[in-house]
Backbone as numpy.savetxt, mean C-alpha at the origin, in Angstrom:
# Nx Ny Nz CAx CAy CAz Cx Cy Cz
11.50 4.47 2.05 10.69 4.45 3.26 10.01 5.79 3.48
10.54 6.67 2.85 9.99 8.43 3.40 9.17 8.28 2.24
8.85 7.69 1.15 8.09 8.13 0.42 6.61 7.20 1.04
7.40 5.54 1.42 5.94 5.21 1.76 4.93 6.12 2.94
5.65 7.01 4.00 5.77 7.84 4.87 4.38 8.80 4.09
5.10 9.26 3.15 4.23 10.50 2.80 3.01 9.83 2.02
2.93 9.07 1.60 1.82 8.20 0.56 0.69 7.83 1.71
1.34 7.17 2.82 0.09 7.08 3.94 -0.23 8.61 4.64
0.72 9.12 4.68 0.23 10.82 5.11 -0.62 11.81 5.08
-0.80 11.50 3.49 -0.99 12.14 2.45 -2.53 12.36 2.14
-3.21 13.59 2.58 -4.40 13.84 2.33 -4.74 14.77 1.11
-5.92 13.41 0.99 -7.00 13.48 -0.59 -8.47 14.13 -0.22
-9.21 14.72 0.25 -10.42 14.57 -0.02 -11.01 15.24 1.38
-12.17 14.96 2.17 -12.37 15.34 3.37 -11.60 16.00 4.97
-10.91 14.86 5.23 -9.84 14.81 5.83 -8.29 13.81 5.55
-7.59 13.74 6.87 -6.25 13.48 6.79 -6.53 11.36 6.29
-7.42 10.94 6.52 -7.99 9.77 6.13 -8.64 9.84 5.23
-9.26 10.67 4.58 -10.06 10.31 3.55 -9.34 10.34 2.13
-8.36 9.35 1.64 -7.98 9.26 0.02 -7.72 7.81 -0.31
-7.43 7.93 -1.53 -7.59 6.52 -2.00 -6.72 6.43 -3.35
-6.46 4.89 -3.77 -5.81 4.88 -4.78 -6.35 3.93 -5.36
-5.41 4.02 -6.92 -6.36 3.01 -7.88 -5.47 1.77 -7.74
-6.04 0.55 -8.33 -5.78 -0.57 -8.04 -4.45 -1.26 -8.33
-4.05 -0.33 -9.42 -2.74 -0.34 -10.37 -1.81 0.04 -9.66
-1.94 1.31 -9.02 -1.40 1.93 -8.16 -0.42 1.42 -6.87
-1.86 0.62 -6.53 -1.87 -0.09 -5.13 -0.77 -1.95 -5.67
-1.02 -2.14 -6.56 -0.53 -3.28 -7.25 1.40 -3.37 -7.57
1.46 -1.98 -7.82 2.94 -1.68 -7.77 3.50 -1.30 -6.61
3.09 -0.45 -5.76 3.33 -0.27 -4.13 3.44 -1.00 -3.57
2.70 -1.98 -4.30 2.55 -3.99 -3.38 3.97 -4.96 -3.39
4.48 -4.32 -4.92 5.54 -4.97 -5.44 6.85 -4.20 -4.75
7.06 -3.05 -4.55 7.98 -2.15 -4.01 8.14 -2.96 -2.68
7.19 -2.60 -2.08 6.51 -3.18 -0.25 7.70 -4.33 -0.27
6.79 -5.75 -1.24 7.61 -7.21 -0.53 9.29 -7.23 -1.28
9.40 -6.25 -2.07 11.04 -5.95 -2.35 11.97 -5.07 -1.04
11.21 -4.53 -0.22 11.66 -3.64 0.81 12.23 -4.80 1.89
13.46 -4.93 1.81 14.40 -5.90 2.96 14.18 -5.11 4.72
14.32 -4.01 4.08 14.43 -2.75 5.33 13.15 -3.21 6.82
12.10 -4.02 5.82 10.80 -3.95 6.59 10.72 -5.28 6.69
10.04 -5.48 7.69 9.52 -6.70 8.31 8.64 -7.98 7.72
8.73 -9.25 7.55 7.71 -9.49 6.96 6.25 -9.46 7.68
6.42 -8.74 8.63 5.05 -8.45 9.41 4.82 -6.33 8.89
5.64 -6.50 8.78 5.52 -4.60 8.85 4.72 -4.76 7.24
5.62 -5.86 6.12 4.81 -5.64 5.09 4.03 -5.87 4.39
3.49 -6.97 5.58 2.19 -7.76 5.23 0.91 -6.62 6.00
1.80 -5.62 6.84 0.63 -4.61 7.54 0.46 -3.90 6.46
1.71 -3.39 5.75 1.18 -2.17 4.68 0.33 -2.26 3.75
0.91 -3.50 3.47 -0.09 -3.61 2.30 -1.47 -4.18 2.37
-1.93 -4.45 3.29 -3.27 -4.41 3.70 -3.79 -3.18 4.25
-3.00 -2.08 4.74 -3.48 -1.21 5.08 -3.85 -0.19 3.62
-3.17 -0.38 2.65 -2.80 0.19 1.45 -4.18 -0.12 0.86
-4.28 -1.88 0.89 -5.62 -2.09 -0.15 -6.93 -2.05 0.44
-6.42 -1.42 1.27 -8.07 -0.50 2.00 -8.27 0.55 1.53
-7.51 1.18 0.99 -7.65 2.49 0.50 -7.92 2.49 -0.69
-7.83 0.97 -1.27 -8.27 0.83 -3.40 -10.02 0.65 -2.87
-10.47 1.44 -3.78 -11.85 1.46 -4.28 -12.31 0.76 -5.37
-13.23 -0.26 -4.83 -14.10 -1.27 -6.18 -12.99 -2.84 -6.11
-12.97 -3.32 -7.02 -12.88 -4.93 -7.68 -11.13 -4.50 -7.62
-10.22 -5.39 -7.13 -8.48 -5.21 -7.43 -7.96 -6.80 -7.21
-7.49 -7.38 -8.36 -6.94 -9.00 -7.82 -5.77 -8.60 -7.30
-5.34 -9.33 -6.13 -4.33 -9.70 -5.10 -2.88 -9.59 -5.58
-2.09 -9.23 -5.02 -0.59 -9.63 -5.57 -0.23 -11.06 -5.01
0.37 -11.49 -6.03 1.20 -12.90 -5.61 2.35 -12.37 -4.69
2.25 -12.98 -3.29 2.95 -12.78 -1.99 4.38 -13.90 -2.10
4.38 -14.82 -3.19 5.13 -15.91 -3.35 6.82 -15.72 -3.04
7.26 -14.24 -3.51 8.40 -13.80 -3.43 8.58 -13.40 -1.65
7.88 -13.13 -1.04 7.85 -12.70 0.64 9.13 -13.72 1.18
């Protein structure tokens, strides 16, 4: 949880909002996310939409099937 903490924290570029990740990236974080019991299935249906706002260009979806 402290790491997802610092990953949204975590400034790239302009400011404290401006960074981004690649799709791969965002694809495994996705998989961590709906393995996380700790979190909500609302907390981790937030993250990870908040997450794939931050992928830049074309990224297919994770299968949510395991949620």
């Amino acid at each position: 949880m402290i790491f997802l903490a610092a990953l949204i924290m975590a400034s790239h570029g302009n400011g404290p909002y401006d960074w981004h990740m690649s799709c791969d990236r965002w694809q495994n974080r996705s998989i961590e996310i709906i393995a996380d019991a700790k979190l909500s299935l609302k907390q981790r249906e937030h993250l990870i939409r908040y997450l794939r706002g931050k992928v830049e260009g074309p990224c297919p979806d994770v299968t949510f099937a395991t949620i």
